[in-house]
C-alpha positions as CSV (number, residue, x, y, z in Angstrom):
1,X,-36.2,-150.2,-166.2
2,X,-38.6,-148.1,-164.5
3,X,-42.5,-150.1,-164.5
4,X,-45.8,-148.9,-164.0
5,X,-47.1,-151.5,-160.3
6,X,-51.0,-151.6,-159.5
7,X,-50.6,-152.0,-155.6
8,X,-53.7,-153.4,-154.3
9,X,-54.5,-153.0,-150.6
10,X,-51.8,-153.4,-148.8
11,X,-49.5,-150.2,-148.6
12,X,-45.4,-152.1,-147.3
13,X,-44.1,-151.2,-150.8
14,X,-45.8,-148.3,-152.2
15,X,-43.2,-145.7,-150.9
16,X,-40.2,-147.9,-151.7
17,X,-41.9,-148.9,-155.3
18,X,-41.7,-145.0,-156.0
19,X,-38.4,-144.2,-154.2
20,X,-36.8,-146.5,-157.1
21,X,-38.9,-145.0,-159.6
22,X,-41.5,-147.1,-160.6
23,X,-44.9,-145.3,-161.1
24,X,-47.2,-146.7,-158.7
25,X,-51.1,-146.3,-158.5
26,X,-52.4,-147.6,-155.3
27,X,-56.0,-148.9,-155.0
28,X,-57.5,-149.9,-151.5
29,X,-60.0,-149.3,-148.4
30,X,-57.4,-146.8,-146.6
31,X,-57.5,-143.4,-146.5
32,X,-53.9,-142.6,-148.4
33,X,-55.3,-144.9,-151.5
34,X,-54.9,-143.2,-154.5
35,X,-58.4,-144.6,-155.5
36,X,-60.1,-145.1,-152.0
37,X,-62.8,-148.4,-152.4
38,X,-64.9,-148.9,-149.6
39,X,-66.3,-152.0,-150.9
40,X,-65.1,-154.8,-153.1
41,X,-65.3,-153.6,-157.2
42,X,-65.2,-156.3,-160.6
43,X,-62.9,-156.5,-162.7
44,X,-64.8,-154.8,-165.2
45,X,-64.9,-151.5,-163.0
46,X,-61.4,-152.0,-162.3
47,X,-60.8,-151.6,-166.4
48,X,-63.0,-148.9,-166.3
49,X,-60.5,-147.2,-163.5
50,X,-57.2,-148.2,-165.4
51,X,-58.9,-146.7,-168.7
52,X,-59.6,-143.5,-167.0
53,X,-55.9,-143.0,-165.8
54,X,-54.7,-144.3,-169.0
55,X,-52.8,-147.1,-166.7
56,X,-51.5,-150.4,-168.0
57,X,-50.0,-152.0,-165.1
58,X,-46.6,-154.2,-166.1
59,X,-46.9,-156.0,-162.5
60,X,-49.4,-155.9,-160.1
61,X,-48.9,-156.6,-156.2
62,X,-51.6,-157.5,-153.7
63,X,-50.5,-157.2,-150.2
64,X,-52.7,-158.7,-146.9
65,X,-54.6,-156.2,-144.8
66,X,-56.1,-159.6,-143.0
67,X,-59.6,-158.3,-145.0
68,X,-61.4,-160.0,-148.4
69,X,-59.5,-158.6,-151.5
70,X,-60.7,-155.3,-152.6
71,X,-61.0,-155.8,-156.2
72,X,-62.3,-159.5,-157.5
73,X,-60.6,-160.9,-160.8
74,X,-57.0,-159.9,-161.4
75,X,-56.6,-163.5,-161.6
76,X,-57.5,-162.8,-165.7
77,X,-55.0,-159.8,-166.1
78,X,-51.6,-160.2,-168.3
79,X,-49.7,-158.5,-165.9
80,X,-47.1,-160.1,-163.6
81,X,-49.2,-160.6,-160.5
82,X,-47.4,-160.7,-157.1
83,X,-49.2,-161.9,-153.8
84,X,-48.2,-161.1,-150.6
85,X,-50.2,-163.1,-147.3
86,X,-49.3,-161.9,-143.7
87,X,-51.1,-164.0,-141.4
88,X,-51.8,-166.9,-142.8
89,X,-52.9,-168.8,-139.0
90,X,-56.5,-166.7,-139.2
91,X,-56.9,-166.8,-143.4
92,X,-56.7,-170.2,-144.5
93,X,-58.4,-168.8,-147.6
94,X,-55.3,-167.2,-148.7
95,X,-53.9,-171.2,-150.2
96,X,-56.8,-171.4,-152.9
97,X,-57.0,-167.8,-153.4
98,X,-53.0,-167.9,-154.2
99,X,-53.9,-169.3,-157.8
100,X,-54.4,-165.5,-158.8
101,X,-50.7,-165.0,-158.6
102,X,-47.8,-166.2,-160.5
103,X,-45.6,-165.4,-157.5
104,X,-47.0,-165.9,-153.7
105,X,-44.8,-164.8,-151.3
106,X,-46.0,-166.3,-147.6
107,X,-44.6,-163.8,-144.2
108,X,-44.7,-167.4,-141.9
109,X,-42.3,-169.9,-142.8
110,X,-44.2,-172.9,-141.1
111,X,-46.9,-172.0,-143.4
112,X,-45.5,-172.6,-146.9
113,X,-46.7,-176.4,-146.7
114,X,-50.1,-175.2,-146.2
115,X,-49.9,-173.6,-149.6
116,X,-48.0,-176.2,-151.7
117,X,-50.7,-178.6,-150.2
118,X,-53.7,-176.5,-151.9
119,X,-52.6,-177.4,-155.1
120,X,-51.5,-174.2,-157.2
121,X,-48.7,-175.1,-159.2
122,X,-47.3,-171.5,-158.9
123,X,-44.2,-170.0,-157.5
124,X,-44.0,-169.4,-153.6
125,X,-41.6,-168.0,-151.4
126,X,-40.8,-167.7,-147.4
127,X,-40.8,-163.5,-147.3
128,X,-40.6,-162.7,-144.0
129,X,-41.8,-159.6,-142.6
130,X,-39.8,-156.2,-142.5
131,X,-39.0,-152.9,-140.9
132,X,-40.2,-149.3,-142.7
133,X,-36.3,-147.8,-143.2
134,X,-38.2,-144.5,-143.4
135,X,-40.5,-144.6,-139.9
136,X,-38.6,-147.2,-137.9
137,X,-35.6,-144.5,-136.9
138,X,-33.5,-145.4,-134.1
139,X,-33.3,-141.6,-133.4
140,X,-30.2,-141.5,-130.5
141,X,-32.5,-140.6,-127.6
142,X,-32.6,-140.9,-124.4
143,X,-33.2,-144.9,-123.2
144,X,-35.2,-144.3,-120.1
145,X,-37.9,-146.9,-120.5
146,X,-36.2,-150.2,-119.1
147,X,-38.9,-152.5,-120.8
148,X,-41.3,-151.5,-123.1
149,X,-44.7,-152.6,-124.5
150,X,-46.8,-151.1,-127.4
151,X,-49.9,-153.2,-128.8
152,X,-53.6,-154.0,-128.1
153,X,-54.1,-155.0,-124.3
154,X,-57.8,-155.2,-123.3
155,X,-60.0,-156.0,-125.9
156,X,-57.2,-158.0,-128.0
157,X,-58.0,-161.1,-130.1
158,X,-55.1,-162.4,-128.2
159,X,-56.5,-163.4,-125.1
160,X,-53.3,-164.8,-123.5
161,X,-51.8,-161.0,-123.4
162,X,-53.0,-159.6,-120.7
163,X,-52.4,-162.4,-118.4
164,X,-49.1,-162.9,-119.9
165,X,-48.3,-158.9,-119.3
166,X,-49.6,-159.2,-116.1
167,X,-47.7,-161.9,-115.0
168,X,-44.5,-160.2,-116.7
169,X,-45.2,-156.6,-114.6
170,X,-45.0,-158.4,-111.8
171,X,-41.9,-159.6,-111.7
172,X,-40.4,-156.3,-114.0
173,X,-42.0,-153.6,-114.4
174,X,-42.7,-152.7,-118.2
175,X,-44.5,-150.0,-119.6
176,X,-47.4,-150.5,-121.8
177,X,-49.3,-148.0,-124.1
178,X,-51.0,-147.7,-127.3
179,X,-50.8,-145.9,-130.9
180,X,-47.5,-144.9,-132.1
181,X,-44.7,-147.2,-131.4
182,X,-41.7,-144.9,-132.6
183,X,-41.6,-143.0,-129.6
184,X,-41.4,-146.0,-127.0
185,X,-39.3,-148.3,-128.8
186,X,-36.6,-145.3,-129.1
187,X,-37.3,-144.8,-125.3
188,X,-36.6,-148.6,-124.3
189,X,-33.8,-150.4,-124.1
190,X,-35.8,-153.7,-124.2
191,X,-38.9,-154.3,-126.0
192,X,-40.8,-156.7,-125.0
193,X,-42.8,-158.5,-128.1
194,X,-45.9,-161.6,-127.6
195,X,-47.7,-163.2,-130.8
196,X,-50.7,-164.5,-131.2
197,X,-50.2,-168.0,-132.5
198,X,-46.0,-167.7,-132.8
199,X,-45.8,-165.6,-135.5
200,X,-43.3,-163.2,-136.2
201,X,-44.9,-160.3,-136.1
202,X,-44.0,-156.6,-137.3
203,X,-42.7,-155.3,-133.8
204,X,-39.9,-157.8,-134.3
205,X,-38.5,-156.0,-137.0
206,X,-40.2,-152.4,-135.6
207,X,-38.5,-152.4,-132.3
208,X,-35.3,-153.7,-133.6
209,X,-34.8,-151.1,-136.1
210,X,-35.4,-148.1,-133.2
211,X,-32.3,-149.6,-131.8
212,X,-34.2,-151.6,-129.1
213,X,-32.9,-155.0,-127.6
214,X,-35.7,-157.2,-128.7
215,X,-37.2,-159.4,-126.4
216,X,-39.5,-162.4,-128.3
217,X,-40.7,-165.4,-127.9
218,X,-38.5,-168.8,-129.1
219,X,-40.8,-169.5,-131.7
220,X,-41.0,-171.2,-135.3
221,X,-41.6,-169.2,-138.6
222,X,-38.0,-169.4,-139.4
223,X,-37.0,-166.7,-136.3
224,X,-33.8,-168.6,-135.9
225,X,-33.0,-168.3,-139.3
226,X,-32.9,-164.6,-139.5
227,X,-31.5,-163.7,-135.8
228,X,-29.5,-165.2,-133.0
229,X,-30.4,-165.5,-129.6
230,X,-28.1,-163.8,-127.5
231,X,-26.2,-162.3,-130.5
232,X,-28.5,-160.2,-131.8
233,X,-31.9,-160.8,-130.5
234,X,-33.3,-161.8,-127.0
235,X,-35.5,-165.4,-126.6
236,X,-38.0,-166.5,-123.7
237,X,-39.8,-169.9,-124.1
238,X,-43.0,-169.0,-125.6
239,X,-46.2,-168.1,-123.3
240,X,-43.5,-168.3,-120.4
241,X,-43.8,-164.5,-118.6
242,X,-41.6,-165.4,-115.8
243,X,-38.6,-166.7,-117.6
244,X,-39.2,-163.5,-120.1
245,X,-38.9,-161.6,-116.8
246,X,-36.0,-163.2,-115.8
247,X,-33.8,-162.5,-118.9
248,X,-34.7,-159.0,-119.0
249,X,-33.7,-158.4,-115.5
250,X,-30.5,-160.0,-116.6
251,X,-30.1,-158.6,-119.5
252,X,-30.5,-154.4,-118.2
253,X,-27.6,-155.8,-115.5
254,X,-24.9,-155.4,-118.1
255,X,-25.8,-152.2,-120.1
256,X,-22.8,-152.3,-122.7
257,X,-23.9,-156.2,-123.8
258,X,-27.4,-155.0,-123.7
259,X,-26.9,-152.3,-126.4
260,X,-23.7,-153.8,-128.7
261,X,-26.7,-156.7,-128.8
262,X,-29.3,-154.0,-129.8
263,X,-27.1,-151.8,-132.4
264,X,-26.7,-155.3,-134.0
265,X,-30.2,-156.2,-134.6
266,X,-30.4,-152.7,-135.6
267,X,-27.8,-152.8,-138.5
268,X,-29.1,-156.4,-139.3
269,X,-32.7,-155.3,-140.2
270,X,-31.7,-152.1,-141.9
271,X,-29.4,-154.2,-144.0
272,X,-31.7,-157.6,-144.7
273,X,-35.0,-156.9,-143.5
274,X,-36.6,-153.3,-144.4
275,X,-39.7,-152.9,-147.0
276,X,-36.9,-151.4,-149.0
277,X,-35.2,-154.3,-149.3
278,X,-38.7,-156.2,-149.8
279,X,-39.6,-154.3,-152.8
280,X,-36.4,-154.5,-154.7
281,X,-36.7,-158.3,-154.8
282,X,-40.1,-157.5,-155.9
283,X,-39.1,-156.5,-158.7
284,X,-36.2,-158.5,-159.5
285,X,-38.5,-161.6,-159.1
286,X,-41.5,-159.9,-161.6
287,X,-38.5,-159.2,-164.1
288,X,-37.3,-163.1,-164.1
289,X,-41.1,-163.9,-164.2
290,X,-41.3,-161.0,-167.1
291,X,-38.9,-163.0,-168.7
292,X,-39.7,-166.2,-168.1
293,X,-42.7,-166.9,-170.8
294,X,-46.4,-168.2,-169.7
295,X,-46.7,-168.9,-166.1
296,X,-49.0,-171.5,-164.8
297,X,-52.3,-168.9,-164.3
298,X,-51.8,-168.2,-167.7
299,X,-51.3,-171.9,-168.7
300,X,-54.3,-173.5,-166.7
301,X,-57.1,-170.6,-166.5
302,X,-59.9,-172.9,-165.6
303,X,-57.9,-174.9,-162.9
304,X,-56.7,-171.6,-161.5
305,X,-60.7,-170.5,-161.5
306,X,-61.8,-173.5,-159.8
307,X,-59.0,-172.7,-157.2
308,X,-60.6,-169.1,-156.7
309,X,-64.0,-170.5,-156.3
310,X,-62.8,-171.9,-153.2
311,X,-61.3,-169.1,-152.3
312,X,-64.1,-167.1,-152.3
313,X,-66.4,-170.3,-150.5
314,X,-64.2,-170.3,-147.6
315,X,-64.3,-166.5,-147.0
316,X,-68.1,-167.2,-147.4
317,X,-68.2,-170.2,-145.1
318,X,-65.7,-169.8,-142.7
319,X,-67.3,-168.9,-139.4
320,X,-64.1,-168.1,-138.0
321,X,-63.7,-165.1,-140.3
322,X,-65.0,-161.5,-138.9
323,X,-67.2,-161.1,-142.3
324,X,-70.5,-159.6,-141.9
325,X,-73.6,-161.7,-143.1
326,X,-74.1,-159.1,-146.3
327,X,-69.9,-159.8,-147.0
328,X,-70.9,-163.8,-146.6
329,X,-74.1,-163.7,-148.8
330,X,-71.4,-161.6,-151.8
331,X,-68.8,-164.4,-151.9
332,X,-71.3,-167.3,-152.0
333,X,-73.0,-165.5,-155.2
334,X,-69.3,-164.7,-156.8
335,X,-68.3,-168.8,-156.1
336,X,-71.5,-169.8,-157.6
337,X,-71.4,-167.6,-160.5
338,X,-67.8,-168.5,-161.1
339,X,-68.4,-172.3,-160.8
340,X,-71.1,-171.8,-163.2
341,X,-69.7,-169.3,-165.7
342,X,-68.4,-171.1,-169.0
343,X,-64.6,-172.4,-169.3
344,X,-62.2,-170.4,-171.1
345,X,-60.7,-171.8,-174.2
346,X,-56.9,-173.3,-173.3
């Protein structure tokens, strides 16, 4: 059964929503949006927007952009309402602000406590991160690039990068640029991949799925759940550059291991970890939740409210946050209104 999906920022499942046939209207700050917002809008003006395209969502899926949500009160909507939170180590706000959803699916694995300890009483999943089937193309080229590098390097929040790609070039050379990843990673036969607080990141998934060897750190997150070291994947001991050296120097010795390990991780993320097969659980999970009768945001309104007011206080308060002062001064006028606004009847 086809549905009718209000995607909200976030744009993983938008193409694989529609390849299956769902009708999909896409609302956010980027460019592709259907309905482009460059500031936050109320639920009210989102009504207005759903009214105007005759649209009555059956489930609606808000996916991280590591930016404030883009459209404040879906927490009140009937629809089935899917979260999806990315990086989780720089938006503690996401835990509280889960209460809008009656599904919360959480990308790090180490981070699911810090949700069930916030206190909604909805469902959560580990939903690790994924490959795009239709960009990511391992596309039988030429693998002239030994190592390979593509991310932020001067200028990046992660300041132990550039030291730790220093360090690496050194001892291997690897080749580092910018943009458009495709390209590289079907050039290299390793990829070389560094988080920011031991994440699993995109390029994980990214490199793997252009047919590269993947070399990452040993890190938590569930990793070792979904690859093996040596099997399918390649592991240095995290912020170690001259072990990660060391392994890729051994690893380019024997080019036959080197790329049955990388046509592995390759078939492994097509099969198990692309935003195709993201979406369609999706959906299965918004049909058992379809099914299922009143979930807990639709049981406890007012305890789900007070959970969004402190939502909406952290993103005002939280000095770690990159919010400007005007973005700060919005949220601390939506959590007092909200704490103040009458209680629903339950």
């Amino acid at each position: 059964m086809a549905m009718r999906i209000l995607n909200l920022d976030g744009h993983y499942f938008v193409e694989p929503f529609r390849s299956m046939g769902h009708d999909v209207l896409w609302i956010g700050p980027q460019a592709a949006s259907d309905i482009v917002l460059d500031q936050a809008i109320s639920l009210s003006n989102l009504m207005k927007i759903l009214d105007e395209r005759n649209f009555t969502p059956d489930l609606i899926v808000w996916s991280d952009l590591c930016k404030p949500p883009s459209v404040i009160g879906i927490e009140h909507l009937p629809a089935v309402t899917v979260g999806f939170s990315i990086d989780q180590y720089c938006n503690p706000w996401h835990a509280p602000y889960s209460a809008a959803f009656d599904l919360m699916l959480v990308a790090q694995k180490d981070y699911m406590e810090m949700f069930e300890n916030a206190g909604p009483e909805n469902e959560r999943e580990w939903f690790p991160l994924f490959c795009n089937a239709s960009k990511d193309i391992d596309h039988g080229r030429k693998r002239d690039i030994p190592v390979g590098f593509v991310g932020t390097v001067e200028g990046s929040i992660n300041v132990q990068r550039k030291p730790f790609l220093d360090i690496f070039n050194k001892r291997h050379p690897v080749v580092i640029k910018q943009g458009n990843y495709v390209p590289i990673f079907n050039q290299s036969r390793v990829v070389l991949n560094q988080s920011a607080a031991g994440e699993l990141n995109f390029r994980i998934f990214e490199a793997m799925a252009c047919g590269a060897a993947l070399l990452t750190e040993d890190t938590d997150n569930g990793l070792n759940e979904l690859f093996e070291n040596g099997e399918d994947i390649l592991l240095y001991p995290r912020e170690n550059p001259i072990v990660a050296a060391a392994i890729a120097k051994a690893a380019l010795s024997n080019p036959e291991a080197l790329a049955e390990l990388a046509a592995k991780g390759r078939d492994k993320v097509l099969a198990h970890h692309s935003s195709k097969v993201r979406a369609e659980h999706i959906i299965k999970r918004a049909k058992e939740i379809l099914k299922s009768g009143p979930t807990w945001r639709k049981r406890q309104p007012n305890l789900a409210r007070r959970f969004m007011v402190n939502a909406y206080a952290m993103l005002a308060t939280d000095d770690r946050l990159p919010l400007t002062d005007d973005l700060r001064e919005f949220y601390t006028r939506l959590s007092l209104k909200m704490h103040n606004s009458p209680k629903q009847k339950q």
